[in-house]
N, C-alpha and C positions, 0 to 999 in steps of 0.2 A: 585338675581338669582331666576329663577321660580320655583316652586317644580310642580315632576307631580306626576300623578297619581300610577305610574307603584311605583317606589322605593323614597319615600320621601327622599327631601331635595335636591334632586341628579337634572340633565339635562340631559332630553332621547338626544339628539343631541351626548355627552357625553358618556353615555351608549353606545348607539348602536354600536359607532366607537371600541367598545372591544369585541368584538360578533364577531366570524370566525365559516363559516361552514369547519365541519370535513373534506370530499374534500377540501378546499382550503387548511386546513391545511395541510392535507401530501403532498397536493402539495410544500405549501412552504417546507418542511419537504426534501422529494426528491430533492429540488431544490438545498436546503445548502446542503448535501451530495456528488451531481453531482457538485457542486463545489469545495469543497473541494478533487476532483478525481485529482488524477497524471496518466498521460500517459506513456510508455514504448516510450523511448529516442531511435533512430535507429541510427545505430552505420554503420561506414563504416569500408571495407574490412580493412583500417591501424590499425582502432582501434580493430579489431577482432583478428587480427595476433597479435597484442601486447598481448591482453585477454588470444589468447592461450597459448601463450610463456610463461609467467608469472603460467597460471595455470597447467603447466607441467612442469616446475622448481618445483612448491608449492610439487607437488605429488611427484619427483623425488627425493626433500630433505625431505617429509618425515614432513615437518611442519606444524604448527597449522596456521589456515586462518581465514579471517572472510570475510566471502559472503554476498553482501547485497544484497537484493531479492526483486526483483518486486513484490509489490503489488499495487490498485489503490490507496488503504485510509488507508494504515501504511506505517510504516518503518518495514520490517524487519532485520536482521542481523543474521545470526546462524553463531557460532563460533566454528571450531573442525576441524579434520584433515578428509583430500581427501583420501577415500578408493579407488576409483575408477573411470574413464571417460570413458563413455560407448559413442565412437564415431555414432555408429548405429541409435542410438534413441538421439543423443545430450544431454543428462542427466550425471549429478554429484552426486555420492553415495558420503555423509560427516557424518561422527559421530559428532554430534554437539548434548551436553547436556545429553549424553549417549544414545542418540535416534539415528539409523541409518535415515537418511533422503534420497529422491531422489528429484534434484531441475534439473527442463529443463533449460540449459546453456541460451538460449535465455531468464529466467530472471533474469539471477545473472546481474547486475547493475553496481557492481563495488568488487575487491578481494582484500583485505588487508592482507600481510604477516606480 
């Protein structure tokens, strides 16, 4: 092997291949990111009636639920009972964690009794 000049013992050929300018890197950076995204799944009219049904039983008995909630790059989950469905604005008041919360229906994902 040749040694150069820059860092003995070493091959700039070598070298250089580990060398990223900054832009490239948050390029690649953003790229793993926007890969790792998840899209909100569109639901049709059957499966919205079942979603409603289900989440106005949940309210009407009064039980504990667990919402999982659209995000693009987690899972969420809040666990706690249904104060309230505020039909106007589409949003769910839930005390999950002793936090009042307000989630817009269009992202809960899926209701677990």
């Amino acid at each position: 092997m040749k040694e150069n000049k820059l860092t003995p013992g070493s091959n700039m050929r070598w070298e250089s291949s580990r060398m990223i300018l900054p832009e490239h890197r948050e390029m690649w950076l953003r790229h793993q990111k926007e890969d790792r995204m998840k899209f909100r799944p569109l639901w049709d009219e059957q499966q919205l009636e079942e979603f409603s049904h289900r989440l106005q039983e949940a309210v009407a008995a009064g039980a504990e639920v667990t919402l999982h909630v659209f995000d693009p790059y987690a899972e969420i989950k809040m666990t706690g009972k249904i104060l309230q469905l505020d039909a106007l604005n589409k949003t769910i008041k839930i005390e999950a964690g002793g936090d009042i919360r307000r989630v817009d229906v269009q992202d809960v994902m899926d209701l677990e009794t």
